[in-house]
C-alpha positions in Angstrom: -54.4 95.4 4.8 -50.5 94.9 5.4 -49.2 93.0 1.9 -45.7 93.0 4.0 -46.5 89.1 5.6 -47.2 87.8 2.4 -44.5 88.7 0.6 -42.0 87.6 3.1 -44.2 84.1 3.0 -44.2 84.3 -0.9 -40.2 85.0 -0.8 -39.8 82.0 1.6 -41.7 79.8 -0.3 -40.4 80.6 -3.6 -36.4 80.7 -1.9 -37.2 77.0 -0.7 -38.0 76.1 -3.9 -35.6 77.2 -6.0 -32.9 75.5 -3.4 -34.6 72.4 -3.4 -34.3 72.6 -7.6 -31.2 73.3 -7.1 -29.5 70.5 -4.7 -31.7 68.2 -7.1 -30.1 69.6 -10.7 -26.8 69.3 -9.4 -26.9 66.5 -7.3 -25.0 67.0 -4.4 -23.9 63.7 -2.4 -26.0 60.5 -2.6 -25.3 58.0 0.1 -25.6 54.2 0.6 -27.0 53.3 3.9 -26.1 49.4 4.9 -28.6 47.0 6.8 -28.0 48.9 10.0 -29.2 52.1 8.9 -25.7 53.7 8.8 -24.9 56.0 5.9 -22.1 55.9 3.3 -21.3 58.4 0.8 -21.0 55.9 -1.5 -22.3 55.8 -5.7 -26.1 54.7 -4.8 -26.1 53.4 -8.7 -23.9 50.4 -7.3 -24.0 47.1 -5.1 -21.8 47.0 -2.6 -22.2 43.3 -1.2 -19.8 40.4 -2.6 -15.9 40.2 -2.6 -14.3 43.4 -0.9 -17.2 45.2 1.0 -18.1 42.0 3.5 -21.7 41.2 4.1 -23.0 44.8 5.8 -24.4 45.8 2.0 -26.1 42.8 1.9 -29.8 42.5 2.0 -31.1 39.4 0.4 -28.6 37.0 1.1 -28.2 38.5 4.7 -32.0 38.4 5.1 -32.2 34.7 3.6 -28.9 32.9 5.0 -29.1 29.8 5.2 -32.2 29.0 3.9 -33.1 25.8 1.7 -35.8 26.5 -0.6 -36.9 22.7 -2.9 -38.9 22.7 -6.2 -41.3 20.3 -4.6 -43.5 20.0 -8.2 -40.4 19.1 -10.2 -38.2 17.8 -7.7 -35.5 15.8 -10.0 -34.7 18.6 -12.2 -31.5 20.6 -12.2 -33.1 23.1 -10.1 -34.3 20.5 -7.0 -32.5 22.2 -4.4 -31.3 25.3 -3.5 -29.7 27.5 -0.8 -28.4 30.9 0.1 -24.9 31.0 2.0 -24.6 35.3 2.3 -20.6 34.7 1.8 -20.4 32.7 5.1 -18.7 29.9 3.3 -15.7 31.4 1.4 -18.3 33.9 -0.7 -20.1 30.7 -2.3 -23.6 32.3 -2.1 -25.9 30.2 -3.6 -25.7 26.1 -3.7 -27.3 23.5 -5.7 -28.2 20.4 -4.7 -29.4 17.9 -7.4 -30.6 14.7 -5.4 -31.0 11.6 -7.3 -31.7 8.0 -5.8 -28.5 6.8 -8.4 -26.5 9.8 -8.7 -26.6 13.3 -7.0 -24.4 16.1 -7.2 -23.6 19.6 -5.9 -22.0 22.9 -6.8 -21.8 26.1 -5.4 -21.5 29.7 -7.1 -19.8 32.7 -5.8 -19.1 36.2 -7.5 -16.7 37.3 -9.6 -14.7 35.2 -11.9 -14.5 31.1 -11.3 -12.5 28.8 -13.1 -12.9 25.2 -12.6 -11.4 22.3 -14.0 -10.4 24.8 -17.3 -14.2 26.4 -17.8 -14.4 30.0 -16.7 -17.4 31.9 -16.3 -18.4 35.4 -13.7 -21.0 36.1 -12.0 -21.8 40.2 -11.2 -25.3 41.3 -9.0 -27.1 43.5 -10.9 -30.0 43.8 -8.1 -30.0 43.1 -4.5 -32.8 44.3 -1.8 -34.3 42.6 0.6 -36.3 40.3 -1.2 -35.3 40.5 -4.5 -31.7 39.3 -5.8 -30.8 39.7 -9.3 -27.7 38.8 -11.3 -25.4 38.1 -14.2 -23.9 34.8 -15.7 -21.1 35.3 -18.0 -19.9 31.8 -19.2 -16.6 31.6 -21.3 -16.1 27.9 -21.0 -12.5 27.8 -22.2 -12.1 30.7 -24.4 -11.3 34.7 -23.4 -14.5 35.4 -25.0 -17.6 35.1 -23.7 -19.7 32.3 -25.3 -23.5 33.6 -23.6 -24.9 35.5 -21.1 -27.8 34.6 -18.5 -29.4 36.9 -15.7 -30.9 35.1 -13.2 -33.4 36.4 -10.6 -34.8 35.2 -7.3 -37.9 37.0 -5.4 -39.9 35.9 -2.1 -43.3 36.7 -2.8 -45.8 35.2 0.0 -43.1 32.8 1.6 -42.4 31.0 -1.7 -39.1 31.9 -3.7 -40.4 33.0 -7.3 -37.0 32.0 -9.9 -36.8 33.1 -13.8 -34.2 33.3 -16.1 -33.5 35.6 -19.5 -33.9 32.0 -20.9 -37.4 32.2 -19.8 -37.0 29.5 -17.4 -39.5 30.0 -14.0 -39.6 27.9 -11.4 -41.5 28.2 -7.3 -39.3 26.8 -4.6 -41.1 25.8 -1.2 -39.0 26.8 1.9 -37.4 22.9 2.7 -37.2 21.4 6.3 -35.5 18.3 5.0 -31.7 16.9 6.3 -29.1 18.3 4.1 -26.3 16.3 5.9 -23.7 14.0 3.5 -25.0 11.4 5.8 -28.9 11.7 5.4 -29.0 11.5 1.6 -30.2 8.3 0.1 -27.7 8.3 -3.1 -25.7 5.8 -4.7 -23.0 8.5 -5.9 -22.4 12.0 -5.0 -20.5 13.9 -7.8 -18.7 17.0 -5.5 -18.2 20.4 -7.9 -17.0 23.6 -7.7 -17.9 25.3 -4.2 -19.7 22.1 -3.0 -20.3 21.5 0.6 -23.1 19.4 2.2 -25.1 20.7 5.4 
Protein backbone atom coordinates (compact mmCIF):
# COMPACT_ATOMS: atom_id res chain seq x y z
CA UNK A 1 0.00 0.00 0.00
CA UNK A 2 1.18 3.62 -1.16
CA UNK A 3 2.22 5.51 2.42
CA UNK A 4 2.77 8.65 -0.22
CA UNK A 5 -1.20 10.04 0.50
CA UNK A 6 -0.73 9.93 3.99
CA UNK A 7 2.09 11.69 4.51
CA UNK A 8 1.07 14.53 2.31
CA UNK A 9 -2.36 14.42 4.59
CA UNK A 10 -0.14 14.08 7.78
CA UNK A 11 2.15 17.15 6.47
CA UNK A 12 -1.05 19.19 5.73
CA UNK A 13 -2.51 18.61 8.93
CA UNK A 14 0.44 19.05 10.96
CA UNK A 15 1.46 22.53 8.64
CA UNK A 16 -2.26 23.84 9.55
CA UNK A 17 -1.52 23.44 12.92
CA UNK A 18 1.47 24.80 13.59
CA UNK A 19 0.17 28.13 11.50
CA UNK A 20 -2.83 28.31 13.50
CA UNK A 21 -0.35 28.15 16.84
CA UNK A 22 1.32 30.48 15.42
CA UNK A 23 -1.14 33.50 14.34
CA UNK A 24 -2.50 32.71 17.88
CA UNK A 25 1.12 33.10 19.91
CA UNK A 26 1.74 36.22 18.19
CA UNK A 27 -1.38 37.64 17.77
CA UNK A 28 -1.73 39.15 14.67
CA UNK A 29 -4.59 41.97 14.30
CA UNK A 30 -7.71 41.76 16.52
CA UNK A 31 -10.64 43.83 15.27
CA UNK A 32 -13.69 45.56 16.76
CA UNK A 33 -16.82 44.96 14.73
CA UNK A 34 -19.70 47.85 15.55
CA UNK A 35 -23.56 47.04 15.68
CA UNK A 36 -23.63 46.77 11.97
CA UNK A 37 -21.36 44.00 11.58
CA UNK A 38 -18.51 46.26 10.11
CA UNK A 39 -14.96 45.55 11.23
CA UNK A 40 -12.32 47.80 12.82
CA UNK A 41 -8.91 47.06 13.60
CA UNK A 42 -9.24 48.48 16.69
CA UNK A 43 -7.69 47.21 20.60
CA UNK A 44 -10.73 44.57 21.26
CA UNK A 45 -9.56 44.96 25.11
CA UNK A 46 -11.46 48.45 24.93
CA UNK A 47 -15.02 50.17 24.65
CA UNK A 48 -15.38 52.33 22.10
CA UNK A 49 -19.00 53.90 22.74
CA UNK A 50 -19.21 57.37 24.77
CA UNK A 51 -17.56 60.82 24.00
CA UNK A 52 -15.43 60.64 20.72
CA UNK A 53 -16.45 57.37 18.88
CA UNK A 54 -20.49 58.39 18.51
CA UNK A 55 -23.08 55.75 19.17
CA UNK A 56 -21.98 52.93 16.36
CA UNK A 57 -19.92 50.99 19.32
CA UNK A 58 -22.77 51.05 21.30
CA UNK A 59 -24.72 47.96 22.23
CA UNK A 60 -26.64 48.42 25.38
CA UNK A 61 -27.59 51.85 25.34
CA UNK A 62 -28.27 51.62 21.44
CA UNK A 63 -30.32 48.47 22.06
CA UNK A 64 -32.29 50.04 25.16
CA UNK A 65 -32.75 53.87 24.15
CA UNK A 66 -35.09 55.32 25.45
CA UNK A 67 -36.44 53.01 27.64
CA UNK A 68 -37.93 53.73 31.23
CA UNK A 69 -37.55 50.90 33.52
CA UNK A 70 -39.45 51.81 37.46
CA UNK A 71 -38.63 49.89 40.76
CA UNK A 72 -42.33 49.12 41.19
CA UNK A 73 -41.61 47.25 44.87
CA UNK A 74 -39.79 50.25 46.23
CA UNK A 75 -40.97 52.92 44.20
CA UNK A 76 -39.99 56.07 46.51
CA UNK A 77 -36.46 55.23 46.84
CA UNK A 78 -33.54 56.93 45.11
CA UNK A 79 -33.61 54.44 42.55
CA UNK A 80 -37.65 54.91 41.38
CA UNK A 81 -37.02 55.71 37.97
CA UNK A 82 -34.71 55.19 35.51
CA UNK A 83 -33.86 55.66 31.80
CA UNK A 84 -31.30 55.07 29.04
CA UNK A 85 -30.63 58.16 26.64
CA UNK A 86 -27.61 56.18 24.17
CA UNK A 87 -25.95 59.86 24.05
CA UNK A 88 -29.02 61.30 22.15
CA UNK A 89 -29.23 64.08 24.64
CA UNK A 90 -25.79 65.74 24.85
CA UNK A 91 -24.05 62.14 26.01
CA UNK A 92 -26.37 62.13 29.31
CA UNK A 93 -26.95 58.30 29.21
CA UNK A 94 -28.69 57.40 32.02
CA UNK A 95 -31.50 59.57 33.98
CA UNK A 96 -32.98 59.48 37.27
CA UNK A 97 -36.10 60.31 38.17
CA UNK A 98 -37.05 60.45 41.89
CA UNK A 99 -40.91 61.12 42.03
CA UNK A 100 -42.31 62.28 45.19
CA UNK A 101 -45.98 63.65 45.84
CA UNK A 102 -43.97 66.75 47.93
CA UNK A 103 -40.79 66.93 46.23
CA UNK A 104 -39.26 65.23 43.13
CA UNK A 105 -36.09 65.61 41.45
CA UNK A 106 -34.01 64.59 38.51
CA UNK A 107 -30.36 64.22 37.32
CA UNK A 108 -28.75 62.82 34.55
CA UNK A 109 -25.13 61.12 34.15
CA UNK A 110 -22.91 61.11 31.19
CA UNK A 111 -19.21 59.80 30.83
CA UNK A 112 -16.22 61.22 31.55
CA UNK A 113 -15.54 63.85 34.01
CA UNK A 114 -18.71 66.18 35.44
CA UNK A 115 -18.49 69.02 37.56
CA UNK A 116 -21.49 70.51 39.00
CA UNK A 117 -22.07 73.13 41.25
CA UNK A 118 -18.12 72.55 42.58
CA UNK A 119 -18.51 68.45 43.09
CA UNK A 120 -16.62 66.56 40.46
CA UNK A 121 -16.87 62.98 39.97
CA UNK A 122 -16.15 60.50 36.27
CA UNK A 123 -17.78 58.00 35.13
CA UNK A 124 -15.68 55.32 32.59
CA UNK A 125 -17.70 51.89 31.02
CA UNK A 126 -15.90 49.10 32.02
CA UNK A 127 -18.53 46.59 30.15
CA UNK A 128 -20.93 47.13 27.43
CA UNK A 129 -22.81 44.33 25.23
CA UNK A 130 -26.03 44.00 24.41
CA UNK A 131 -27.60 43.43 27.49
CA UNK A 132 -25.23 43.97 29.97
CA UNK A 133 -23.77 47.53 30.76
CA UNK A 134 -21.17 47.98 33.38
CA UNK A 135 -19.33 50.91 34.70
CA UNK A 136 -17.21 53.06 37.05
CA UNK A 137 -18.07 55.94 39.49
CA UNK A 138 -15.22 58.01 40.58
CA UNK A 139 -16.51 60.67 42.97
CA UNK A 140 -14.05 63.58 44.10
CA UNK A 141 -16.55 65.90 45.56
CA UNK A 142 -14.33 68.96 45.78
CA UNK A 143 -10.95 67.67 46.16
CA UNK A 144 -8.26 66.38 43.19
CA UNK A 145 -8.35 63.22 44.95
CA UNK A 146 -10.71 60.73 44.65
CA UNK A 147 -12.83 60.29 47.83
CA UNK A 148 -14.54 56.49 46.67
CA UNK A 149 -15.18 54.38 43.94
CA UNK A 150 -18.50 52.55 42.88
CA UNK A 151 -19.17 50.19 39.79
CA UNK A 152 -22.41 50.00 38.82
CA UNK A 153 -24.03 47.30 36.66
CA UNK A 154 -27.27 46.95 34.74
CA UNK A 155 -28.43 43.48 32.99
CA UNK A 156 -31.92 42.51 31.13
CA UNK A 157 -32.59 39.12 32.18
CA UNK A 158 -36.26 37.97 31.09
CA UNK A 159 -37.55 41.55 30.24
CA UNK A 160 -36.72 42.91 33.72
CA UNK A 161 -33.48 45.14 34.29
CA UNK A 162 -31.50 43.27 37.07
CA UNK A 163 -29.22 46.55 38.98
CA UNK A 164 -26.21 45.92 41.68
CA UNK A 165 -23.69 47.90 42.91
CA UNK A 166 -19.91 47.16 44.56
CA UNK A 167 -21.91 48.58 47.55
CA UNK A 168 -23.97 45.54 47.35
CA UNK A 169 -27.01 47.42 46.53
CA UNK A 170 -29.64 45.17 44.03
CA UNK A 171 -32.51 46.35 42.85
CA UNK A 172 -35.35 44.73 39.69
CA UNK A 173 -36.77 47.53 37.49
CA UNK A 174 -40.11 46.76 35.55
CA UNK A 175 -40.10 48.16 31.99
CA UNK A 176 -42.51 51.53 32.81
CA UNK A 177 -45.44 52.71 30.46
CA UNK A 178 -46.17 55.77 32.64
CA UNK A 179 -46.04 59.74 31.37
CA UNK A 180 -42.72 61.15 31.97
CA UNK A 181 -43.83 64.70 30.75
CA UNK A 182 -43.01 67.94 33.28
CA UNK A 183 -46.62 68.25 32.85
CA UNK A 184 -48.03 64.81 33.99
CA UNK A 185 -46.18 64.50 37.30
CA UNK A 186 -48.27 65.09 40.39
CA UNK A 187 -45.43 67.02 42.51
CA UNK A 188 -45.38 69.99 44.59
CA UNK A 189 -41.50 70.81 43.71
CA UNK A 190 -39.30 69.55 41.16
CA UNK A 191 -35.61 70.04 42.10
CA UNK A 192 -33.76 70.20 38.29
CA UNK A 193 -29.90 68.68 38.54
CA UNK A 194 -27.10 68.11 36.51
CA UNK A 195 -28.23 66.67 32.98
CA UNK A 196 -31.87 66.82 33.95
CA UNK A 197 -34.49 66.80 31.35
CA UNK A 198 -38.12 65.63 31.61
CA UNK A 199 -39.84 63.46 28.77
Amino acid sequence: MNKLPFLFLFFVLFSCEEKDTINFEYGQKEYVYDRSGKQYDLDPNKIYCGPGFGRKFCRFLYKYEETIWADAENYYSDFSDIKFSGFADDLYFLSFLNLDSTTSYCEGWKLGETTYDGIKWNIELKKDEDDVLWFGYDYYGISEEIEYSITYKYEVIDGLLHFSSSEDQTFIFHPSEKNYSEDSVETGEIIFLEGCKFF
